[in-house]
DOKE-739011 format. One line per field, with one value per residue (C-alpha): residue in three letters; x, y, z negated. Coordinates in nm, 4 decimals, padded with zeros to 6 digits. Each point is the difference from the previous one (the first is absolute). Layout:
# DOKE-739011
residuo ala / ...
u X / ...
v Y / ...
w Z / ...
This chain:
# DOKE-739011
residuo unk / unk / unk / unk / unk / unk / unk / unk / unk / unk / unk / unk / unk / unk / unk / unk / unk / unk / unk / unk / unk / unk / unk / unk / unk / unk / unk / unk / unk / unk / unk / unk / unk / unk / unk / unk / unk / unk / unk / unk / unk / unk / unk / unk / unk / unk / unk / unk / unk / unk / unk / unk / unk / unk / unk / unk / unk / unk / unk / unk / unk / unk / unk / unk / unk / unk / unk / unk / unk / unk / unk / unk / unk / unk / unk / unk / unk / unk / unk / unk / unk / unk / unk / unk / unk / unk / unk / unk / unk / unk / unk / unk / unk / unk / unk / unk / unk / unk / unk / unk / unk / unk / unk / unk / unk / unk / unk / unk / unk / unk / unk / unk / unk / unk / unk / unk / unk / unk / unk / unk / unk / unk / unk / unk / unk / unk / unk / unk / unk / unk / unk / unk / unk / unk / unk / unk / unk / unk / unk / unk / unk / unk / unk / unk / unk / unk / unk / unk / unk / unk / unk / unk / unk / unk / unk / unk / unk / unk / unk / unk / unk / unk / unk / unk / unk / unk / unk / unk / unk / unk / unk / unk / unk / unk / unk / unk / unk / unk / unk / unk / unk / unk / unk / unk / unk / unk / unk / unk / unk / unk / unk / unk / unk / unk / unk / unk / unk / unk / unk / unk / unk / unk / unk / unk / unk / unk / unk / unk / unk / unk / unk / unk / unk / unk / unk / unk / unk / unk / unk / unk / unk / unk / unk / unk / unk / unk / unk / unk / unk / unk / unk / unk / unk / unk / unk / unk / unk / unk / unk / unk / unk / unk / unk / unk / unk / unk / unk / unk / unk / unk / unk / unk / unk / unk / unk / unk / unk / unk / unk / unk / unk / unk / unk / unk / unk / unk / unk / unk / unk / unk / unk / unk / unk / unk / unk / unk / unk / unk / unk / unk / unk / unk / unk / unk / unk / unk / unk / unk / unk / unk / unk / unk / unk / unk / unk / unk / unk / unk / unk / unk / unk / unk / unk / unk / unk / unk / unk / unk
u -01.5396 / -00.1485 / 00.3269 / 00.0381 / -00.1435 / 00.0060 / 00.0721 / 00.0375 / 00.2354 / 00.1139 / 00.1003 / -00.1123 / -00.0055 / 00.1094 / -00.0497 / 00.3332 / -00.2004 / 00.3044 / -00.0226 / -00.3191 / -00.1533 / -00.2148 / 00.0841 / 00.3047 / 00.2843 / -00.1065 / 00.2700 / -00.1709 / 00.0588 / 00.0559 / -00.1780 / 00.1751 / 00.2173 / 00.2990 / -00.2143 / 00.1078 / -00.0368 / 00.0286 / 00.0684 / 00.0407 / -00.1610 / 00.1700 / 00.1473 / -00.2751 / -00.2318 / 00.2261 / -00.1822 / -00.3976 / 00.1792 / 00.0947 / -00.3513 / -00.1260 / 00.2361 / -00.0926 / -00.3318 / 00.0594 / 00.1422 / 00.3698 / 00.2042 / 00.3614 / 00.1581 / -00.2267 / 00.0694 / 00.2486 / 00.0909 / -00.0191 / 00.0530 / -00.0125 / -00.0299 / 00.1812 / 00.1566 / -00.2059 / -00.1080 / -00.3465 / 00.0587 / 00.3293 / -00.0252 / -00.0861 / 00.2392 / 00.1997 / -00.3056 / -00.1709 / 00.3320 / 00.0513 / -00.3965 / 00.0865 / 00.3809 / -00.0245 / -00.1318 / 00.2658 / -00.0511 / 00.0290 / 00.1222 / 00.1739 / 00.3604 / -00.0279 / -00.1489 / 00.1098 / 00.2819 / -00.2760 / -00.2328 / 00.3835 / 00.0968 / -00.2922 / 00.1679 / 00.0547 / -00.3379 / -00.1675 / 00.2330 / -00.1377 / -00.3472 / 00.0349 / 00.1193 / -00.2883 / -00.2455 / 00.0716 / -00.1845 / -00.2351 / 00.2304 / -00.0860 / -00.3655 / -00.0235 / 00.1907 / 00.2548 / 00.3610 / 00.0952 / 00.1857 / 00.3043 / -00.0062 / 00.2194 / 00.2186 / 00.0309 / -00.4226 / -00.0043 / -00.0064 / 00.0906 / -00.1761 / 00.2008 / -00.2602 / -00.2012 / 00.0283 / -00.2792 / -00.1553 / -00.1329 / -00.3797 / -00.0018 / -00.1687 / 00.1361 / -00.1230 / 00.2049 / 00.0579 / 00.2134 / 00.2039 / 00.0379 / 00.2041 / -00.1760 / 00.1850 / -00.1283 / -00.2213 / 00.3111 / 00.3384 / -00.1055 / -00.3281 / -00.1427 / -00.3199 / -00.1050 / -00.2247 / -00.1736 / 00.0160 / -00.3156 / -00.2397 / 00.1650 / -00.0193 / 00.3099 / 00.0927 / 00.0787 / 00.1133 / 00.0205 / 00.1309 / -00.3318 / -00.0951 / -00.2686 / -00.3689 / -00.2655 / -00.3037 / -00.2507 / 00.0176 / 00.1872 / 00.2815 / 00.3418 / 00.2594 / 00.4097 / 00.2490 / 00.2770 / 00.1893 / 00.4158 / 00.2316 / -00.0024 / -00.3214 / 00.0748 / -00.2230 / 00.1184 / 00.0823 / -00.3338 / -00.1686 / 00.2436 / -00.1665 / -00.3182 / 00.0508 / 00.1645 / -00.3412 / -00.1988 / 00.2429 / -00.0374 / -00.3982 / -00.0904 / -00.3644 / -00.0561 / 00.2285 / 00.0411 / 00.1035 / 00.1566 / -00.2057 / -00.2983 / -00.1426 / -00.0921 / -00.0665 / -00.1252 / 00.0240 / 00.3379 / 00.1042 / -00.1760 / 00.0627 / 00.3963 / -00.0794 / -00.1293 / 00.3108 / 00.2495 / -00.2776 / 00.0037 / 00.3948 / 00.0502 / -00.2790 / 00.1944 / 00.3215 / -00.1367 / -00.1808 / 00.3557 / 00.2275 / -00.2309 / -00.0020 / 00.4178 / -00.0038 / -00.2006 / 00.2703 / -00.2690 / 00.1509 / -00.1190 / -00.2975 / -00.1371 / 00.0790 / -00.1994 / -00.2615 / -00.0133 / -00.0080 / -00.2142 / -00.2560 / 00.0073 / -00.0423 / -00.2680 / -00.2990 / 00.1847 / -00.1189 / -00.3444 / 00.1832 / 00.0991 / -00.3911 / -00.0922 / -00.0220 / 00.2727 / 00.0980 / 00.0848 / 00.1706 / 00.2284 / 00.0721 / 00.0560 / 00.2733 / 00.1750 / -00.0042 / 00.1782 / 00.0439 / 00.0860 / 00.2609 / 00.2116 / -00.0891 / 00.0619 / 00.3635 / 00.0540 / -00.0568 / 00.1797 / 00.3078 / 00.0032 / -00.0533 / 00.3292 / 00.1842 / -00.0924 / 00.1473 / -00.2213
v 00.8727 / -00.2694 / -00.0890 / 00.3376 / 00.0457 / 00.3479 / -00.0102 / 00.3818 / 00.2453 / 00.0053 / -00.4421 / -00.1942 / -00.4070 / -00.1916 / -00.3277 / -00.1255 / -00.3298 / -00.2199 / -00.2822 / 00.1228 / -00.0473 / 00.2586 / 00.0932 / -00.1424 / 00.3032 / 00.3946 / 00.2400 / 00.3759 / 00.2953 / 00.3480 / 00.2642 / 00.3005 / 00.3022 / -00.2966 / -00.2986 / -00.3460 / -00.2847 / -00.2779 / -00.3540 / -00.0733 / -00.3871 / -00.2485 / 00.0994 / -00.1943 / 00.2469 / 00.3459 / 00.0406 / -00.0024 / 00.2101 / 00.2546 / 00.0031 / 00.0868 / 00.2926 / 00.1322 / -00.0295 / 00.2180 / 00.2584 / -00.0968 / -00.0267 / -00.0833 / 00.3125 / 00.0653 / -00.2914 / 00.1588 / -00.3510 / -00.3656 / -00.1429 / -00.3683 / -00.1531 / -00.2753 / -00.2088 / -00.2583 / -00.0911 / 00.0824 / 00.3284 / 00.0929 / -00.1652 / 00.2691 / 00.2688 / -00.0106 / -00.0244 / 00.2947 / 00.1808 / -00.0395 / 00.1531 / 00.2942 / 00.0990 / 00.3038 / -00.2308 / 00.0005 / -00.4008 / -00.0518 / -00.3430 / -00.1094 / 00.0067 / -00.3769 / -00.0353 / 00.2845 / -00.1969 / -00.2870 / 00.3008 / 00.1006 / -00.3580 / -00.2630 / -00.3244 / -00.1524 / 00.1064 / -00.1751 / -00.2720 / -00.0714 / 00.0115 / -00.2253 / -00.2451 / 00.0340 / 00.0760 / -00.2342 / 00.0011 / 00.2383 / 00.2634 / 00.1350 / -00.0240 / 00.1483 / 00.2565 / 00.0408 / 00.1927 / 00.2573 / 00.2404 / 00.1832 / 00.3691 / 00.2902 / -00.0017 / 00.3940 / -00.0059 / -00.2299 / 00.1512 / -00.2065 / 00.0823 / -00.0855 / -00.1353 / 00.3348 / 00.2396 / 00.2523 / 00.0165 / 00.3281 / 00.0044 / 00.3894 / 00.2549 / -00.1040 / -00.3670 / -00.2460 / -00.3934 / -00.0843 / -00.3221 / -00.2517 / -00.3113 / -00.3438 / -00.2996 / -00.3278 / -00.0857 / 00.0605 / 00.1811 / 00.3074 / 00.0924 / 00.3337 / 00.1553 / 00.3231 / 00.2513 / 00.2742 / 00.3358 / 00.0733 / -00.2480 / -00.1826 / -00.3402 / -00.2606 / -00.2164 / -00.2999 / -00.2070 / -00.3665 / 00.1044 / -00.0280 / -00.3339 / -00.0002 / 00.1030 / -00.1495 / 00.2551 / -00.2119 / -00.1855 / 00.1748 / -00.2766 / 00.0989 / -00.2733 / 00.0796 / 00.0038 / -00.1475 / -00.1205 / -00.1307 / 00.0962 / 00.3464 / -00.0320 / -00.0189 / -00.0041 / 00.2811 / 00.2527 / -00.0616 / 00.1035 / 00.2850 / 00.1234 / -00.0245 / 00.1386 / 00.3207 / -00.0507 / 00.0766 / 00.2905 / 00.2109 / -00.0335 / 00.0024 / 00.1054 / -00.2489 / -00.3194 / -00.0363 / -00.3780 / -00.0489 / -00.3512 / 00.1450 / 00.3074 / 00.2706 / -00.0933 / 00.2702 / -00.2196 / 00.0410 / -00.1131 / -00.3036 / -00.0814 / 00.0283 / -00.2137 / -00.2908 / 00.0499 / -00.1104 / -00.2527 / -00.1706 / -00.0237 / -00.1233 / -00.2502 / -00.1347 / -00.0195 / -00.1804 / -00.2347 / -00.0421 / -00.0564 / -00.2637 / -00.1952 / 00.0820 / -00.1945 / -00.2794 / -00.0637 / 00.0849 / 00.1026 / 00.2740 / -00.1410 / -00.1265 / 00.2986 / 00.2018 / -00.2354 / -00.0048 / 00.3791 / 00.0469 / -00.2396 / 00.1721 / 00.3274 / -00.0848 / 00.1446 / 00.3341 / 00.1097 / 00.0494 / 00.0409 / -00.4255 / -00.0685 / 00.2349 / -00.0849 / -00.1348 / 00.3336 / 00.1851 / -00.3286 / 00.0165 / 00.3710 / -00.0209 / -00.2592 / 00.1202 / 00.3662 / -00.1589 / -00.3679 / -00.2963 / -00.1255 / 00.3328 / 00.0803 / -00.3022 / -00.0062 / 00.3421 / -00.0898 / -00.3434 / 00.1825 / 00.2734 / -00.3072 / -00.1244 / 00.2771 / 00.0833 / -00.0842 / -00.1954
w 01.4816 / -00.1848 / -00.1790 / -00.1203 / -00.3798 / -00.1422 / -00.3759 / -00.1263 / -00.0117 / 00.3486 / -00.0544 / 00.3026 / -00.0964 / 00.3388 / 00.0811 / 00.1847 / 00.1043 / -00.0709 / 00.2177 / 00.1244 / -00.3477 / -00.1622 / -00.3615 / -00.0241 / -00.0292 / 00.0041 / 00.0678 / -00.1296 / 00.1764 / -00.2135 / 00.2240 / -00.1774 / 00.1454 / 00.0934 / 00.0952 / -00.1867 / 00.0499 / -00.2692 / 00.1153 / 00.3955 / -00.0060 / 00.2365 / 00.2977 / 00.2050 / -00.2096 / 00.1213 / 00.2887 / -00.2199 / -00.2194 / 00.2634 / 00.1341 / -00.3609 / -00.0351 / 00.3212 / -00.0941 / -00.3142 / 00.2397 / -00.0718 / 00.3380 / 00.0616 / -00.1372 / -00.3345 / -00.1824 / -00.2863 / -00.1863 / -00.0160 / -00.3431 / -00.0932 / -00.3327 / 00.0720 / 00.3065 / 00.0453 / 00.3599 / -00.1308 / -00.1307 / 00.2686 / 00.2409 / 00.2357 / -00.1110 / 00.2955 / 00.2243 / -00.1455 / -00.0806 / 00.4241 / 00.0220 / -00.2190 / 00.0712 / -00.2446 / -00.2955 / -00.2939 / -00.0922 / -00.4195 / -00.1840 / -00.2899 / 00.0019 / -00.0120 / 00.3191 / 00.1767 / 00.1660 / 00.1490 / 00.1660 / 00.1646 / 00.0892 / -00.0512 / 00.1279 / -00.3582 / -00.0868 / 00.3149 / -00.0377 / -00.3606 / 00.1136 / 00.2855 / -00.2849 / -00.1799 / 00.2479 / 00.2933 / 00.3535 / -00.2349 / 00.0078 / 00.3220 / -00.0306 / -00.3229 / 00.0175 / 00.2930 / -00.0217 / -00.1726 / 00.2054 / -00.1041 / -00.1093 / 00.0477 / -00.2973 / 00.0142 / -00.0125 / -00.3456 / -00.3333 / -00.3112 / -00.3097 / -00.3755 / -00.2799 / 00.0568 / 00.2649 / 00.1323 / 00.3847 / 00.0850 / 00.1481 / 00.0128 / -00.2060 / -00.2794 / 00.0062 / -00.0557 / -00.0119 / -00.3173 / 00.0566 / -00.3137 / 00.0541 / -00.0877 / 00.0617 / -00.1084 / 00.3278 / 00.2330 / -00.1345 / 00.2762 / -00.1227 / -00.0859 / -00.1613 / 00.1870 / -00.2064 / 00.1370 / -00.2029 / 00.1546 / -00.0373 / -00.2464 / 00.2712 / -00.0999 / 00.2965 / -00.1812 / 00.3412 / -00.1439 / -00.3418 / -00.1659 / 00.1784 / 00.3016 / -00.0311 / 00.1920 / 00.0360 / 00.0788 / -00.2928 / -00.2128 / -00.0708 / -00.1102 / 00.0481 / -00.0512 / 00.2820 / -00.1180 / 00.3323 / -00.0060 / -00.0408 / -00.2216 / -00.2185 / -00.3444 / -00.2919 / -00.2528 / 00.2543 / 00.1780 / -00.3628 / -00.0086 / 00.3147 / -00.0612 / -00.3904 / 00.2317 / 00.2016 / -00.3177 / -00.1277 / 00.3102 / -00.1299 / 00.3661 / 00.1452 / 00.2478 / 00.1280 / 00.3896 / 00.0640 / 00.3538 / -00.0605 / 00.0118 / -00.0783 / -00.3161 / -00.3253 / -00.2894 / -00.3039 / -00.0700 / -00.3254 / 00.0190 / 00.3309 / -00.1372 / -00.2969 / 00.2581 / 00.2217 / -00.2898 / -00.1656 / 00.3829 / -00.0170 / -00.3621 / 00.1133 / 00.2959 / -00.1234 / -00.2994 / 00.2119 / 00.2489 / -00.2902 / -00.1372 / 00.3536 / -00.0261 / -00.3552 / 00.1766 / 00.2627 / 00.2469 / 00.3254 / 00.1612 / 00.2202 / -00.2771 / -00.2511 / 00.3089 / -00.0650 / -00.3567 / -00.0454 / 00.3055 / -00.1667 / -00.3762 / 00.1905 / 00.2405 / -00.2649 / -00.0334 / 00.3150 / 00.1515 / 00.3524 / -00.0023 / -00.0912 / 00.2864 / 00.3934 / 00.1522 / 00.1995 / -00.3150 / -00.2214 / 00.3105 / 00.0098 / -00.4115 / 00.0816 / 00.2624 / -00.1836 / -00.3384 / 00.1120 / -00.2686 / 00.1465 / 00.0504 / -00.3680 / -00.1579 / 00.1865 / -00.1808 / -00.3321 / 00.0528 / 00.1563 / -00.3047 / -00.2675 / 00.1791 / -00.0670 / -00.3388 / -00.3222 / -00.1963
């Protein structure tokens, strides 16, 4: 299938074509003795994402696990989807967001506030799971993949309070999810993702300080793709947030409201990134992967709650 990418060590990249876009979100499937699967997409993506399993030779009953780095409509959305496709699937979350997988009409609530008549298009409803079939991980916690592989959970906060780094003892691949920002292949841009209401600055370094610790050999972003240089590529990631929370807190200390802050930031940004000089396809995809708005919100909402 042409939005299957084979990366090594038994890791299949898939393109969930959120919203019919390419490139936007990859879930990665972990081909192993119990089949994983990292990251369902949307739940308008579930049925792609299907398709690409079965095209890796995983039907209904082989699938071992779902895990999700976070709960995100991006990243979750299509637990209960995929968790109906697979009914022996054990499905893996934080503890923090165990209870929206169970029950998401808070969560879907909160994103039709933010989302609007978008909601639906972008990426649809997230269906309720089985309570009995969800398993809440603490700030580390361990997901089989047989033979002695394993997926070694590390909590990091900071992006959303639910979040969690995934390392494989195999290959050494950490799924970063959105904790390390969102990377955009073609160009290679790296721009934060610092969306309301739980980003917050100093536990966002934490996480990607852990990142750097765990001396990881290659980072998996759900937005988009592998990336080798690691260390560097981690440098950037905290560089881009000290940058943009800077840049917010200035427009804050202006008495700029937020429109304009959006503006302001968006503007002493624009150079960073080769994917805003490019065609118009990809400055759109860059934007609606890690939009202004949504980030600038973030930071605005933490400033707002912190202590000067």
């Amino acid at each position: 299938m042409d939005n299957v990418t084979p990366l090594g060590g038994d890791v299949y990249e898939i393109d969930t074509r959120m919203a019919g876009y390419s490139g936007i979100t990859a879930g990665y499937l972990i081909l192993g003795d119990r089949p994983c699967l990292v990251e369902t997409g949307t739940s308008t993506s579930a049925p792609v994402v299907r398709d690409a399993l079965s095209s890796l030779g995983v039907g209904p009953d082989d699938l071992a696990t779902v895990v999700v780095t976070h709960i995100h409509l991006d990243h979750a959305g299509g637990v209960g989807d995929i968790a109906n496709y697979y009914p022996s699937a054990e499905i893996v979350v934080h503890e923090k967001g165990a209870r929206h997988l169970a029950d998401p009409s808070r969560l879907m609530a909160s994103a039709k506030m933010v989302w609007g008549d978008k909601l639906d298009v972008l990426f649809g409803t997230l269906a309720p799971t089985d309570a009995a079939r969800i398993r809440a991980l603490g700030d580390t916690g361990t997901i089989d993949l047989g033979n002695g592989r394993t997926l070694a959970s590390h909590y990091s906060p900071g992006h959303a309070k639910h979040h969690v780094g995934l390392l494989d003892s195999l290959t050494g691949d950490l799924y970063v999810g959105d904790a390390a920002g969102v990377y955009l292949p073609e160009t290679g841009d790296l721009r934060p993702a610092t969306p309301p209401p739980d980003f917050d600055l100093d536990v966002a370094l934490g996480s990607i300080a852990l990142f750097t610790a765990l001396k990881p050999q290659r980072l998996l972003f759900s937005h988009y793709g592998p990336v080798e240089d690691v260390p560097s590529t981690l440098e950037r990631s905290a560089e881009e947030l000290r940058i943009w929370v800077d840049l917010t807190r200035r427009a804050r200390a202006e008495g700029l409201d937020l429109d304009h802050a959006v503006a302001m930031v968006r503007d002493r940004t624009r150079e960073r990134y080769a994917a805003l000089r490019a065609d118009e396809a990809t400055a759109e995809q860059f934007e609606l992967l890690s939009g202004a708005p949504s980030n600038v919100a973030g930071i605005m909402h933490w400033l707002d709650r912190t202590p000067r």
